[in-house]
C-alpha positions in Angstrom: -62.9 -49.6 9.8 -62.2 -47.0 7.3 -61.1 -43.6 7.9 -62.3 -41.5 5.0 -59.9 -38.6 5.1 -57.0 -40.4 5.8 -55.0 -40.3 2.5 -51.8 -42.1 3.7 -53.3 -45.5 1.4 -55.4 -43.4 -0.6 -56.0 -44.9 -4.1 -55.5 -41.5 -5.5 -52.3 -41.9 -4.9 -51.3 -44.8 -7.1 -53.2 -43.4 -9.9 -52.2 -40.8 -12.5 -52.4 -37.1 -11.2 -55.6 -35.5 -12.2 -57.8 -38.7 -12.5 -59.5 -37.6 -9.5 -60.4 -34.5 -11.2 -61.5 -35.9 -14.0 -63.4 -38.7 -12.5 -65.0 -36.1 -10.3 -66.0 -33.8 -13.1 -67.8 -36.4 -15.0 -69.6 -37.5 -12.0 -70.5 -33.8 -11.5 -72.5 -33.9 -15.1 -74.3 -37.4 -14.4 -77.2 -36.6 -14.6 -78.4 -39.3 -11.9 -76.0 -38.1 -9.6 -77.4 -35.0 -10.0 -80.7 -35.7 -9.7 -79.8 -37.6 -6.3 -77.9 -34.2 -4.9 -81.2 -32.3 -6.1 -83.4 -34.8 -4.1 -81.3 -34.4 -1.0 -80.8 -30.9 -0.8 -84.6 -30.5 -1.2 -85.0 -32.5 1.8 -82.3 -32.2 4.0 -83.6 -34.1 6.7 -84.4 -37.0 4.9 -81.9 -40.5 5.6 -83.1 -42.2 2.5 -81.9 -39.7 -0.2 -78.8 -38.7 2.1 -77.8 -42.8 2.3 -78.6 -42.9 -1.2 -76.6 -40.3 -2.6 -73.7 -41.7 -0.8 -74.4 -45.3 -2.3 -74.5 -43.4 -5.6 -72.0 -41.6 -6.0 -69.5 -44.5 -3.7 -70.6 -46.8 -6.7 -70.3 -44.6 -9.4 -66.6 -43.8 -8.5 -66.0 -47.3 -7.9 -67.1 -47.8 -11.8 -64.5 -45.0 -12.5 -61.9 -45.9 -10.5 -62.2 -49.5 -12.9 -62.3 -47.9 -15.9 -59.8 -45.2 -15.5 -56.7 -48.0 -14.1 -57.3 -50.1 -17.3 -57.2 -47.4 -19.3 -53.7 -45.7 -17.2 -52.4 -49.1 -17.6 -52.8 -48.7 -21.8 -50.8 -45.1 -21.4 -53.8 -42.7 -21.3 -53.7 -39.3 -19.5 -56.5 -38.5 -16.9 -57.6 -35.9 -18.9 -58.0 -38.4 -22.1 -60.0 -41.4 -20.2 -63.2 -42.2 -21.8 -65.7 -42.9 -18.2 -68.8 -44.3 -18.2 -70.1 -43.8 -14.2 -73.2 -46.0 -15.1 -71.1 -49.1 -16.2 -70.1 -51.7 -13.6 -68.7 -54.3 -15.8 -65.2 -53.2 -14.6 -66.1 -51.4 -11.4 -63.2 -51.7 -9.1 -65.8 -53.2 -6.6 -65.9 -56.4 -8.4 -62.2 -57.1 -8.1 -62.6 -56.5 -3.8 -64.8 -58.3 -1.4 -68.3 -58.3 -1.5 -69.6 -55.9 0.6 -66.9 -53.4 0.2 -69.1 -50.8 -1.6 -71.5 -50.8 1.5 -68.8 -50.6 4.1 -67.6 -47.7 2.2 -70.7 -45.8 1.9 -71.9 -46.3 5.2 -68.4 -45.1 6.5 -68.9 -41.4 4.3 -72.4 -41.5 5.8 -70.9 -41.3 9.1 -68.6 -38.9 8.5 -68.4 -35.1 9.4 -66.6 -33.9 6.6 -69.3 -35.3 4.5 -71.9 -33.9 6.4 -70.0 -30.4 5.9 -70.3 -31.3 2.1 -73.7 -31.4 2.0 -74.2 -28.0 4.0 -72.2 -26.5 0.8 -75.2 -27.2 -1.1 -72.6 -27.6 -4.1 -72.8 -30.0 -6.7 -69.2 -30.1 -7.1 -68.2 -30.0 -4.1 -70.2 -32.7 -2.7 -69.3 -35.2 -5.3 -65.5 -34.2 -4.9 -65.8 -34.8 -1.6 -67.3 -38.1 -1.3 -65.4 -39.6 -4.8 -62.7 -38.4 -2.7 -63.3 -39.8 0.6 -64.5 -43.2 -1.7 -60.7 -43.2 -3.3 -59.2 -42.8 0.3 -61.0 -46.0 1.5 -60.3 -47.7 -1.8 -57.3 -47.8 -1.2 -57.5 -48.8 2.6 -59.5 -51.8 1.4 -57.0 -52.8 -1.0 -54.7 -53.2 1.4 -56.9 -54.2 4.3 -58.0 -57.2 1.6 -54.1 -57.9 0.8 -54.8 -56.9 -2.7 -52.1 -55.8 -5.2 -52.5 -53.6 -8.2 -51.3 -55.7 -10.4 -54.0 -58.5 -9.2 -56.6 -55.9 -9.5 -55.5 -55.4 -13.1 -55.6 -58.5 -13.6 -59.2 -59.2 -12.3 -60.6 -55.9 -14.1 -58.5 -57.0 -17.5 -60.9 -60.2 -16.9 -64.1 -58.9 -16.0 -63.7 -56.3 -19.3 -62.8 -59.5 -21.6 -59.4 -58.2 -22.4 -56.2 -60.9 -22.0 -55.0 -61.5 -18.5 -51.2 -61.5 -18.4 
């Protein structure tokens, strides 16, 4: 279903430019995330850690992506939003279909260009790469699900206790 380096519906797209960058650097300094990429580049031939850096840094990004629109929407630069990859309270996942998340990891999994990622063996460019390839199918989902950015807002304004308008 989704095609992870297609960015004609990227989510990058609608969002500030450089909060890609940023959300990628600060996932770059998790230290979970890099504890994952440490795990799989240790044992390259190992599924597990490989599937679970994907789900990792897919959800992570997803927490981001949250974060970062609320904060856009209040007039803050991408190089001046606050992220917090271990919160899910307004993880852009929550405002999409369940099962989303997984569809999305599953389809980076399967892709080439991640696996040319990993053979890097760079931090930063693996997690650019798959926060990257997790914004291109964010936004393919969002308009897959016939979401709208303003009901997104909406439901992340609501799941962060602020007003919905």
């Amino acid at each position: 279903m989704f095609k992870v380096s297609d960015e004609t519906e990227s989510l990058w797209r609608l969002l500030a430019p450089g909060t890609h960058a940023r959300i990628a650097s600060v996932l770059d300094a998790d230290a979970s995330v890099q504890a994952d990429i440490r795990a799989k580049l240790a044992h390259p031939g190992d599924s597990a850690a490989r599937a679970a850096l994907f789900v990792l840094i897919t959800r992570l990004t997803g927490n981001c992506v949250g974060q970062a629109i609320l904060q856009e929407v209040q007039g803050k630069h991408a190089g001046d939003l606050s992220l917090t990859p271990g919160s899910d309270k307004e993880s852009l996942f929550k405002a999409l279909q369940t099962g989303t998340e997984a569809d999305i990891a599953t389809a980076i999994g399967g892709a080439a260009a991640t696996h040319l990622a990993l053979a890097s063996g760079d931090h930063a460019t693996i997690v650019r790469s798959i926060s990257r390839m997790t914004g291109n199918c964010l936004g393919q989902a969002i308009v897959a699900q016939g979401a709208s950015l303003p009901m997104l807002i909406g439901k992340l304004r609501g799941l962060s206790g602020l007003p919905v308008i």
